[in-house]
C-alpha positions in Angstrom: 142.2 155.4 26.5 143.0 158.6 24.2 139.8 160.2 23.0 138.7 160.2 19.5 135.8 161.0 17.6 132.6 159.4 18.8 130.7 157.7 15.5 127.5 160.0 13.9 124.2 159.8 16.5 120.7 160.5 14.9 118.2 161.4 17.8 114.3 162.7 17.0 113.2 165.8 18.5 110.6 164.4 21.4 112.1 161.1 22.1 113.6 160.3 25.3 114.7 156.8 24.4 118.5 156.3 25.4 121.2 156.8 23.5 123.5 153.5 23.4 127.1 153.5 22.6 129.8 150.7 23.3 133.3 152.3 24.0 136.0 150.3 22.9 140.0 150.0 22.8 142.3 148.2 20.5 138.9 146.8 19.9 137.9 145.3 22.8 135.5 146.7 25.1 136.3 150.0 27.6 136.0 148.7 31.0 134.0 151.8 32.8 134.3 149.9 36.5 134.7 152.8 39.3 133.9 156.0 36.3 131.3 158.1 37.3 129.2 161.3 36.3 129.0 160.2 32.6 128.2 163.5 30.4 127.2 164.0 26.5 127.5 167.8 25.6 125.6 168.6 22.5 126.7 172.1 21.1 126.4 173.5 17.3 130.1 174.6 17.8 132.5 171.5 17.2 135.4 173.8 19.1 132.7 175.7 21.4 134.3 178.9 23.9 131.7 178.4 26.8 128.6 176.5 27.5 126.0 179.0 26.7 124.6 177.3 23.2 124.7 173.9 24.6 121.6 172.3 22.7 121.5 169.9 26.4 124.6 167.3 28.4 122.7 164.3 28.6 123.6 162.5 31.6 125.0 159.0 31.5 125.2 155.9 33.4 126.1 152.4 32.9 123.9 150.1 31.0 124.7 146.7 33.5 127.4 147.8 36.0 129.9 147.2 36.7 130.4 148.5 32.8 133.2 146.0 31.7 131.2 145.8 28.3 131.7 149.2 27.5 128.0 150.1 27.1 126.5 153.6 28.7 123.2 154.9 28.1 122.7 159.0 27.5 119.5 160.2 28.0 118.0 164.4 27.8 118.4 165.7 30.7 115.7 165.8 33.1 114.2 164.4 36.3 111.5 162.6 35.0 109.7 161.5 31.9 107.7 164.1 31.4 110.9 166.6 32.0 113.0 164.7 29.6 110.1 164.9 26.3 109.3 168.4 27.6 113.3 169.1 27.0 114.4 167.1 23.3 111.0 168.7 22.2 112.6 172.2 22.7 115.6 170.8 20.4 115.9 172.7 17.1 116.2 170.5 14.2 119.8 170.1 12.9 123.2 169.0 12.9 125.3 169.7 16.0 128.8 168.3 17.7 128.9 166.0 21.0 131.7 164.7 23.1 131.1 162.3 26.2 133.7 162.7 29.6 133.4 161.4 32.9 135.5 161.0 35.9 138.3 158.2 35.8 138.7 156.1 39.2 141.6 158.8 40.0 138.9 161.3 40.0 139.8 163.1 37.3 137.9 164.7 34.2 138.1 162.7 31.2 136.9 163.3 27.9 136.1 159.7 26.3 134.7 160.5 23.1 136.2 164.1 21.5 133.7 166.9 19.3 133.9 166.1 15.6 130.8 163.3 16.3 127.9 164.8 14.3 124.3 165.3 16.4 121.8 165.1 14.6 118.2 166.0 15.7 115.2 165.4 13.6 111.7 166.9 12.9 109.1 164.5 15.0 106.5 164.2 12.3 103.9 164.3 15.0 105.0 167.8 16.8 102.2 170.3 16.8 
């Protein structure tokens, strides 16, 4: 699979609901069997030099292993509930860049979805 640009996410600031996407190629589903440590950057650089602004890397798994349908959730980081709300609540409002990599079954570093995706994160009307 050669990267490309991941389609437009919309996420509000607060939620920790997952993120779906469905990988695909030549239009039928990515079969993720034997990839691992599933990762989606959000930065407000689209070509960042470093790490430091990340806005978070969502970790990602499977939806339904063994993943021949393509689907993986992302979720903010965090180790539990409360850690993942008390995280997207720190996110600033605005439009950012993602891509998503993992490891292939040879091991190796992967980047399944390229920058050029626009993140967006909106205001939760209900933030104090």
């Amino acid at each position: 699979m050669s990267c490309k640009k991941g389609p437009d996410l919309c996420y509000t600031r607060g939620d920790t609901a997952p993120i779906v996407l469905r990988l695909t190629a030549d239009g039928a589903a990515f079969d993720l069997t034997g990839w691992t440590s599933f990762v989606l950057t959000v930065d407000p650089s689209e070509e960042p030099t470093d790490a430091l602004n990340n806005l978070d890397a969502l970790p990602g798994a499977i939806q339904t292993p063994p993943g021949t349908d393509g689907i993986l959730e992302f979720q903010p980081s965090g180790i539990d509930e409360t850690a993942k709300r008390a995280n997207s609540e720190t996110w600033t409002p605005g439009d950012y860049f993602y891509d998503v990599q993992a490891i292939n079954p040879a091991g190796n570093r992967t980047t399944l979805l390229a920058a050029g995706g626009k993140f967006t994160v909106v205001q939760d009307i209900t933030k104090t």
